[in-house]
C-alpha positions in Angstrom: -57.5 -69.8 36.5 -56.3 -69.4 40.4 -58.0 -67.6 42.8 -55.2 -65.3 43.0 -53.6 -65.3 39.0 -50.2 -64.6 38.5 -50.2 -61.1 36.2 -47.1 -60.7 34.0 -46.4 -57.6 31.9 -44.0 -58.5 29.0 -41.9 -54.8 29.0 -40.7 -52.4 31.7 -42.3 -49.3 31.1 -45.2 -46.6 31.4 -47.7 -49.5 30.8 -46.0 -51.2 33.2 -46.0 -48.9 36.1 -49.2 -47.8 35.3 -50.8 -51.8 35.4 -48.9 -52.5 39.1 -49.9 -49.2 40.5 -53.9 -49.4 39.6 -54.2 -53.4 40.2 -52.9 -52.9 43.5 -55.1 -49.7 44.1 -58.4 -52.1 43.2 -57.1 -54.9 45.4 -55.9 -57.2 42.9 -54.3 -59.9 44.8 -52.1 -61.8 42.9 -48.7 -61.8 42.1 -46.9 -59.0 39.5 -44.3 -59.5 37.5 -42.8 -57.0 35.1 -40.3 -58.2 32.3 -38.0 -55.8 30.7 -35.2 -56.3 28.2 -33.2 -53.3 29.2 -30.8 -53.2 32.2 -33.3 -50.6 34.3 -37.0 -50.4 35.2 -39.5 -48.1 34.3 -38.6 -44.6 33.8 -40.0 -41.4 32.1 -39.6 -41.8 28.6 -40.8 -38.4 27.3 -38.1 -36.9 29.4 -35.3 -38.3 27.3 -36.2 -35.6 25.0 -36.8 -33.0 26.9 -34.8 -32.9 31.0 -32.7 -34.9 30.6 -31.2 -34.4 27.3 -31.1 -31.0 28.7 -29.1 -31.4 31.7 -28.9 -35.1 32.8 -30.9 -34.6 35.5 -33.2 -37.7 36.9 -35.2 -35.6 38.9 -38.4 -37.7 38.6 -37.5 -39.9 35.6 -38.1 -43.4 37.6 -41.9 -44.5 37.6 -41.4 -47.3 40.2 -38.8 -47.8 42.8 -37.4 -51.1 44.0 -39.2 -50.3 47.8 -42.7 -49.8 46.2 -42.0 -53.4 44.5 -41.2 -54.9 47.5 -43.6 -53.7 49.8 -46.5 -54.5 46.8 -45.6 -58.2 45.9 -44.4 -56.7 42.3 -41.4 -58.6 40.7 -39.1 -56.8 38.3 -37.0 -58.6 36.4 -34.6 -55.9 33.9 -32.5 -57.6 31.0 -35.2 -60.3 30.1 -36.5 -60.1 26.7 -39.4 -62.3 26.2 -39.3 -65.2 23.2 -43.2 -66.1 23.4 -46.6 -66.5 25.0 -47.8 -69.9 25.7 -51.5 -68.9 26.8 -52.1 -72.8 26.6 -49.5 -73.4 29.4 -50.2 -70.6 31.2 -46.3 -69.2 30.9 -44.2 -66.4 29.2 -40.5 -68.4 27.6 -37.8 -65.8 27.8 -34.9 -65.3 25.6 -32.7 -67.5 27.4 -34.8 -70.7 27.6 -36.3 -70.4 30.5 -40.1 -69.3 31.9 -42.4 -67.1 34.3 -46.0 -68.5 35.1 -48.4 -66.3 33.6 -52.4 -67.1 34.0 -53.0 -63.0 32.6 -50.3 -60.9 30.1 -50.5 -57.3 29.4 -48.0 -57.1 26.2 -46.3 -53.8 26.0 -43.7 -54.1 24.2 -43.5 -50.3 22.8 -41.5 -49.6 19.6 -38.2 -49.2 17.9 -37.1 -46.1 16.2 -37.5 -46.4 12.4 -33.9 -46.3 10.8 -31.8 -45.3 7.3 -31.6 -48.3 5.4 -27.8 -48.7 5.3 -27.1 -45.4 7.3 -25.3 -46.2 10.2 -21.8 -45.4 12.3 -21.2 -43.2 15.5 -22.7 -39.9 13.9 -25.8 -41.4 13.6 -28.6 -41.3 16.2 -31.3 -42.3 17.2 -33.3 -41.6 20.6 -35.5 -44.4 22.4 -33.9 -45.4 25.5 -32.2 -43.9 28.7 -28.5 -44.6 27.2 -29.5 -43.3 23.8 -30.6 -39.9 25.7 -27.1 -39.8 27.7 -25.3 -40.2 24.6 -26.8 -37.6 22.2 -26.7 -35.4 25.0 -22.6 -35.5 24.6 -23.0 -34.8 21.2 -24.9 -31.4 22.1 -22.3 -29.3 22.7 -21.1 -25.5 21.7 -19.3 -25.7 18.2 -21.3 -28.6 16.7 -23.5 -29.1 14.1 -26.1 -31.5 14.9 -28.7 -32.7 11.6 -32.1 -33.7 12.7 -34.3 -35.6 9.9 -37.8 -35.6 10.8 -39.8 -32.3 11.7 -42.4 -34.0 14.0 -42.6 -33.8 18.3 -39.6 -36.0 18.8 -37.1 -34.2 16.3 -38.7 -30.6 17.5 -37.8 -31.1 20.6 -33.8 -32.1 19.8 -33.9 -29.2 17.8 -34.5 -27.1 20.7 -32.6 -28.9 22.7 -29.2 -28.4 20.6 -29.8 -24.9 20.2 -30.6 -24.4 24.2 -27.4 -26.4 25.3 -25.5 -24.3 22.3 -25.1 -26.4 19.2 -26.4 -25.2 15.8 -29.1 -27.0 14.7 -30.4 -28.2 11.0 -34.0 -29.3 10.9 -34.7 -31.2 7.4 -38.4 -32.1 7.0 -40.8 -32.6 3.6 -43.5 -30.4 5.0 -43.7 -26.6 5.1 -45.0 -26.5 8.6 -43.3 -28.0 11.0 -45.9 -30.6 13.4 -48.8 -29.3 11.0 -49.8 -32.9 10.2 -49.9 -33.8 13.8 -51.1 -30.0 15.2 -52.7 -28.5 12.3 -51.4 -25.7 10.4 -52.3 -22.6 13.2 -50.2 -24.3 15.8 -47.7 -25.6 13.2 -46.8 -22.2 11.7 -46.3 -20.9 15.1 -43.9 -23.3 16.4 -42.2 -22.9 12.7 -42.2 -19.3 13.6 -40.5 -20.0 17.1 -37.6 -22.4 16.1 -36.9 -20.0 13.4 -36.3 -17.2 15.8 -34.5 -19.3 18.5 -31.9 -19.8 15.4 -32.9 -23.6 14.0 -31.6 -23.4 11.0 -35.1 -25.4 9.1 -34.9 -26.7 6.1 -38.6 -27.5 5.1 -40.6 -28.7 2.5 -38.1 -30.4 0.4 -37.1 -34.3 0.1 -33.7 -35.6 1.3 -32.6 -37.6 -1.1 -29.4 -39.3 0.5 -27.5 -39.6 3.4 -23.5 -40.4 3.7 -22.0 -40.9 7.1 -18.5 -40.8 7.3 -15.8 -41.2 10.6 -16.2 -37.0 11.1 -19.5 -36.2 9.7 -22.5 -36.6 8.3 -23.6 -35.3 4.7 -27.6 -34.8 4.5 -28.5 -34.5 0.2 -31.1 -32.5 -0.7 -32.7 -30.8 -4.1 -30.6 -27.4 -2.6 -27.0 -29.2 -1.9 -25.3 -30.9 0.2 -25.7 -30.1 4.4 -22.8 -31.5 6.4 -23.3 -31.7 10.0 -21.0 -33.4 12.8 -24.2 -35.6 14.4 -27.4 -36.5 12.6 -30.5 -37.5 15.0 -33.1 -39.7 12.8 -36.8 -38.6 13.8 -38.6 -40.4 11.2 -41.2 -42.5 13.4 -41.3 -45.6 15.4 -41.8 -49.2 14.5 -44.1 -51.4 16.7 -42.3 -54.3 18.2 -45.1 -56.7 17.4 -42.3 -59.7 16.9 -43.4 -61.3 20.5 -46.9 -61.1 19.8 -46.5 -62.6 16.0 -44.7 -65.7 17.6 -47.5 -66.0 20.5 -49.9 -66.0 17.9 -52.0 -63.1 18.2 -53.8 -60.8 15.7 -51.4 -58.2 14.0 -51.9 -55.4 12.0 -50.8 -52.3 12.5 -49.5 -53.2 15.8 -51.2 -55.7 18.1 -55.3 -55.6 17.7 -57.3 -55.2 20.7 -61.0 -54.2 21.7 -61.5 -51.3 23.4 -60.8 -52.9 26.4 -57.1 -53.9 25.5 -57.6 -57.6 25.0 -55.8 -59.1 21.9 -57.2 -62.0 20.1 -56.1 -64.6 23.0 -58.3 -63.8 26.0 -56.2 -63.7 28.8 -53.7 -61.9 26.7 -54.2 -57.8 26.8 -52.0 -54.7 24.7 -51.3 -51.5 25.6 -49.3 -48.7 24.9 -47.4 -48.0 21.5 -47.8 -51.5 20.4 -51.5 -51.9 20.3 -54.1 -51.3 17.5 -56.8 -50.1 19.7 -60.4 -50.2 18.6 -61.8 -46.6 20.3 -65.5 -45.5 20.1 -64.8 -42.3 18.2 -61.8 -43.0 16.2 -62.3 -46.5 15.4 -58.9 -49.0 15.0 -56.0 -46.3 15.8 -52.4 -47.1 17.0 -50.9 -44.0 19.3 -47.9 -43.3 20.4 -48.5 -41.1 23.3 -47.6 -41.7 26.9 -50.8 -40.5 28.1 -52.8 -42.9 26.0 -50.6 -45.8 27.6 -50.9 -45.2 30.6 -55.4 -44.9 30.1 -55.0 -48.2 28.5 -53.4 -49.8 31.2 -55.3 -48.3 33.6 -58.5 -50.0 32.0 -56.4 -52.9 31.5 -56.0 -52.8 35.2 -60.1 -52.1 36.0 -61.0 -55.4 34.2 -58.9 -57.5 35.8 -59.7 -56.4 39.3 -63.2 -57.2 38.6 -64.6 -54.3 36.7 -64.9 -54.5 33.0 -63.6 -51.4 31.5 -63.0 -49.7 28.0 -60.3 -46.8 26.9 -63.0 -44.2 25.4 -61.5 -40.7 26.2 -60.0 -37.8 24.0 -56.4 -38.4 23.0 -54.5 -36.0 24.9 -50.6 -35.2 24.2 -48.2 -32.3 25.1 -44.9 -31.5 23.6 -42.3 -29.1 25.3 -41.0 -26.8 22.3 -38.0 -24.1 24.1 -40.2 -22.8 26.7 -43.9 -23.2 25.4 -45.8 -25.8 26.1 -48.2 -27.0 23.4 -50.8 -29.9 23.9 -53.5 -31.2 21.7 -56.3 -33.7 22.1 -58.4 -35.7 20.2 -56.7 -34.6 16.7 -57.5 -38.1 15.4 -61.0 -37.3 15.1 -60.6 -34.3 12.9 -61.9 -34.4 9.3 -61.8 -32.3 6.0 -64.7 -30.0 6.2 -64.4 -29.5 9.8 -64.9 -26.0 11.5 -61.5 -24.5 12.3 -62.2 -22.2 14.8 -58.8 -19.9 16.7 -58.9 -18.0 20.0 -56.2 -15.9 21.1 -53.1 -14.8 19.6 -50.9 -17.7 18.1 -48.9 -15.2 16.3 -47.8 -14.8 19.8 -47.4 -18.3 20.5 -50.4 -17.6 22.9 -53.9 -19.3 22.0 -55.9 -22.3 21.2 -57.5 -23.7 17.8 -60.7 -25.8 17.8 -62.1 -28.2 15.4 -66.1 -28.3 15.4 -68.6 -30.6 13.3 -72.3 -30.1 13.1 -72.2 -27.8 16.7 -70.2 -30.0 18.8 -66.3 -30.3 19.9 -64.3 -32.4 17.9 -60.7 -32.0 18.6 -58.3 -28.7 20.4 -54.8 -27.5 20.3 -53.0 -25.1 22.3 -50.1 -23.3 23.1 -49.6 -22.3 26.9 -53.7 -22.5 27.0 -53.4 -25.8 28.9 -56.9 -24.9 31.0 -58.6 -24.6 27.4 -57.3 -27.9 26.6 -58.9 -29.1 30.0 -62.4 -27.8 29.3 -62.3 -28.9 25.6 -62.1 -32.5 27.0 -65.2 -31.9 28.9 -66.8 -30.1 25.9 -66.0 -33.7 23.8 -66.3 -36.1 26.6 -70.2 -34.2 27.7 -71.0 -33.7 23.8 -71.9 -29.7 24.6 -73.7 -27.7 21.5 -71.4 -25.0 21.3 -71.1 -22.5 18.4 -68.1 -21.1 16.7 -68.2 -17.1 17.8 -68.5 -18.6 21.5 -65.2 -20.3 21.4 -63.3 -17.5 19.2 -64.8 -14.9 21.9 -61.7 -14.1 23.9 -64.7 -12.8 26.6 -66.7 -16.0 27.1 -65.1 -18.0 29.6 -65.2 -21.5 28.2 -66.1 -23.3 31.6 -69.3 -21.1 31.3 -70.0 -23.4 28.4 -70.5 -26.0 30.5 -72.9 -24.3 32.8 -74.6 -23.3 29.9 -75.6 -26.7 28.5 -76.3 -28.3 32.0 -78.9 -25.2 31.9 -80.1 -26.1 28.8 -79.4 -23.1 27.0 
């Protein structure tokens, strides 16, 4: 390898931001080159959900402007999907036959929204890129109907988005609760409760069994009827795009498999971001597709190769905006059957936090508008503090005071 390697990412987004900003914060002198396959750089994707299909507005949506490039040595090539990785030649062979030298890869490719099997046409939508945002945001308009199939963060947040911007809005998902899966049931029933009262019309806990789009609707089937809306948003999960890694030949399970440190079966080959299988300390081999889990990946990614072997070990931390509220959660992957479940505050009144405890220590958290609770429950995990259940339901005990309390050894 050079003295100075090249350092190419293979996609244009948070990963990639996130790598060019920390290797040129450590020093890392070599060249950067980000490759994406859509016509812009890197922007906010969890926005497309939540600003901007709101209003439009790009108020902070880009993540790296074309001055910052220049003045860092970082390349950024849009429109340039990536064929393979030739480790051996020390190159990345793009789409249209030709090649970028490349003596260190971070893949990061993301995903792709999963889709209806033969359920396609106008009416049908799905949200993963910047033009997909602008166009549902059309759709969201005063006198529609908009569908959305899938009750989880993604189709929560369209939901309230319709209703905000003045559509009517038909949530269809298996479970009861809606994000109990991903929340728990406390924080699930009371964001159920919410989008009930903001007038989302939810249809829970029963399958769809068929969808029909036609040239002026959509007709959702389910054990009640027949649902016709104008638009139908598909919220169903994403899809790792591990086809660049397969043909580079790299380890693929459930996305691309890397250590804890992001590196993928090739060793100068790393993963981040919704594509990688990562193996964490407390959760083992986990695949997550949240944007602040990225963006620690790539910024151990980035550690290692400036010199300073690194590994991703914290919490997973993730918020979702639902109406007003805010609602964030972290380390949820940990949580087990038999855990303590432990609630402070008043969630009835979309105001409080749960926690999940195991054998006198912090497991996992979830809020809504507590977001300083979910910031000393990451201290709580990350220090391993004895805590006990009536401390943490105790509206009195200030949590930080936890803290004090087990550097005191009390």
């Amino acid at each position: 390898m050079t003295a100075d390697p090249t350092l190419v990412v293979v996609g244009a987004g948070h990963v990639a931001a996130s790598v060019a900003r920390a290797l040129r914060r450590r020093g890392f002198a070599g060249p950067v080159v980000l490759l994406g396959d859509e016509p812009v750089g890197p922007y906010q994707r969890p926005m497309l959900s939540k600003e901007r299909l709101a209003d439009g507005g790009d108020a902070g949506l880009w993540l790296l402007d074309p001055e910052w490039c220049a003045a860092h040595d970082v390349t950024l090539r849009t429109g340039s999907p990536v064929e393979r990785i030739s480790a051996g030649t020390a190159e990345v062979l793009l789409a249209d036959g030709t090649s970028v030298p490349a003596d260190l890869v971070v893949l990061a490719t993301g995903g792709r929204p999963r889709r209806l099997p033969g359920v396609d046409g106008d009416r049908v939508h799905t949200i993963r890129t910047l033009a997909d945002s602008d166009r549902l945001r059309e759709r969201l308009a005063p006198g529609r109907r908009i569908g959305v199939l899938g009750g989880g963060f993604l189709g929560t947040e369209i939901a309230a988005a319709a209703v905000t911007r003045g559509a009517e809005a038909v949530l269809f998902d298996l479970d009861p609760v809606l994000l109990a899966r991903a929340l728990g049931s406390e924080i699930g029933s009371a964001v159920t409760a919410l989008h009930r009262s903001r007038g989302v019309d939810l249809r829970l806990g029963r399958p769809v069994t068929g969808v029909h789009a036609r040239p002026d609707g959509v007709d959702v089937l389910t054990g009640a009827g027949t649902e016709t809306v104008d638009d139908l948003v598909v919220c169903i999960g994403i899809e790792p795009n591990t086809e660049v890694a397969v043909r580079s030949g790299l380890v693929v399970g459930n996305g691309v498999e890397v250590d804890a440190a992001g590196r993928t079966s090739i060793p100068t080959v790393f993963a981040a971001g919704d594509v990688a299988a990562h193996d964490h300390p407390r959760y083992g081999r986990v695949r997550v597709e949240h944007v602040d889990v990225a963006q620690q990946q790539a910024a151990a990614i980035a550690k290692t190769v400036a010199g300073t072997p690194a590994a991703f070990a914290d919490p997973h931390w993730f918020w979702t905006d639902q109406f007003e509220l805010n609602v964030q959660g972290l380390g949820l992957a940990a949580v087990r059957p038999g855990d303590e479940v432990v609630p402070r505050g008043d969630l009835a009144a979309l105001d409080g936090t749960v926690f999940w405890l195991r054998e006198g220590r912090l497991v996992a958290a979830a809020s809504v508008e507590r977001g300083e609770e979910i910031s000393v429950a990451r201290e709580l995990i990350d220090l391993e503090v004895a805590v006990r259940a009536e401390q943490l339901a105790d509206e009195s005990v200030e949590l930080d005071g936890l803290l004090e309390l087990d550097g005191a050894g009390v």
